[in-house]
SENUSE-164710 format. One record per residue: residue in one letter; z negated, y negated, x of N, C-alpha, C, O in turn. Coordinates in steps of 0.1 Angstrom, whole numbers, plus 5000, padded with zeros to 4 digits. Atoms other than C-alpha are relative to their C-alpha. Layout:
# residues N
aZYXZYXZYXZYX ...
This chain:
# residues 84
x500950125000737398519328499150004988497949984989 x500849985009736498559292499150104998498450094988 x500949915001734598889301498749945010497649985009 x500850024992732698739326498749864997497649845001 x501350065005731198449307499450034988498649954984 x501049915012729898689276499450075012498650145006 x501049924993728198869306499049905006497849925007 x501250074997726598559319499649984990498449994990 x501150025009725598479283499350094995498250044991 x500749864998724298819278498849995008497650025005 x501649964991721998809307499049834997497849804999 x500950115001721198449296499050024991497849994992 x500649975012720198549263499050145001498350174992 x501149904999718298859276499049975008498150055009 x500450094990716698629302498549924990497249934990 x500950075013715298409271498950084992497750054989 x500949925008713998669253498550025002497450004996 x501249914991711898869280499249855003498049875006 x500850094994710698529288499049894987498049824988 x500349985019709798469247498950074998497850034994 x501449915002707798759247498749965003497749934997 x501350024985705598739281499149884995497949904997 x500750165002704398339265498850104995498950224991 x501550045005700798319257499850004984500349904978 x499950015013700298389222498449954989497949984978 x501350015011696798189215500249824995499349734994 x499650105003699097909204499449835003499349734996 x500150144993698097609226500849995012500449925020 x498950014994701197659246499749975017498750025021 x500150034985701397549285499249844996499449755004 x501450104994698297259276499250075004498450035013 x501249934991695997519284500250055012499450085021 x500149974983697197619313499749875010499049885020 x500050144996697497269323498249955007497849885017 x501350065000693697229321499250115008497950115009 x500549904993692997549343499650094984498750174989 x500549895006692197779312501050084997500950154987 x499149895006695297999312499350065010498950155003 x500449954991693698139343499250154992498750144980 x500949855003691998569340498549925009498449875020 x501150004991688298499346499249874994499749814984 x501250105004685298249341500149895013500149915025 x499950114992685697909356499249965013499050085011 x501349994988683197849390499749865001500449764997 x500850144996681197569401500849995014501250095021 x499750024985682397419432499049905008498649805002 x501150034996680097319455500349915018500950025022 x500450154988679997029492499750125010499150225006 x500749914991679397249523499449875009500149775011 x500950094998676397039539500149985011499349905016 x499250064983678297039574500949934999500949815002 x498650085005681496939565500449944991501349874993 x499750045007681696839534501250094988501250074976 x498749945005684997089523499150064986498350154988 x499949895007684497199486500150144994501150164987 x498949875002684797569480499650064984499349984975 x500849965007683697799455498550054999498150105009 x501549944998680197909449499950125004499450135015 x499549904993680798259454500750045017500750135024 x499049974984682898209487499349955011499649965023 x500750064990679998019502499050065004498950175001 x500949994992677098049521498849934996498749814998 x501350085000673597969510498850035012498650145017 x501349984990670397919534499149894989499349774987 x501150125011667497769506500949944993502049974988 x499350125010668597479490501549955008502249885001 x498750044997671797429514500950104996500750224993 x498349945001675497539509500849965010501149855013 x498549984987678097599536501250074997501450184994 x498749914999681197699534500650175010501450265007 x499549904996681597949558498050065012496950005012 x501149954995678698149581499849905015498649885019 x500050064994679197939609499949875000499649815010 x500750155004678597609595498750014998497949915001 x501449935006675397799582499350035015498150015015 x500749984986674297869620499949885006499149875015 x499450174993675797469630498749974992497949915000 x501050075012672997369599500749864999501749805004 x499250175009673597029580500549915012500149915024 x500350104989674996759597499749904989499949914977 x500850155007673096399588501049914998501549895009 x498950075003675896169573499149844999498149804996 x500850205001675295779576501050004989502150064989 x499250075008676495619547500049834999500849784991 
């Protein structure tokens, strides 16, 4: 019994470690992740698809002129007219 819980504290404490290392080392800890900047990469605009409304990214969308769509087939549907 006593070999078996120095082996779970063994892998606990090797557990700790590896997971010690791996952290983030530009010392603002898990708030920057928090705020989207632990993320690889440059933040994106997000942008209204002018049929539906769904958010996406700018890259993932569809422009025709001054509209944005989300996908190519909203882009062939064209805007719909929203009452407000």
């Amino acid at each position: 019994m006593r070999n078996l819980l120095l082996f779970v504290l063994v892998l606990v404490g090797i557990w700790w470690v590896r997971r010690a290392l791996n952290r983030p080392r530009d010392g603002r800890g898990s708030a920057g992740k928090q705020a989207g900047e632990g993320r690889k990469g440059a933040l994106e605009r997000m942008l209204g698809c002018d049929h539906c409304g769904v958010h996406v990214p700018e890259s993932e969308g569809v422009r025709d002129g001054e509209l944005f769509f989300c996908c190519e087939e909203h882009r062939r549907l064209g805007a719909r007219h929203r009452d407000s």
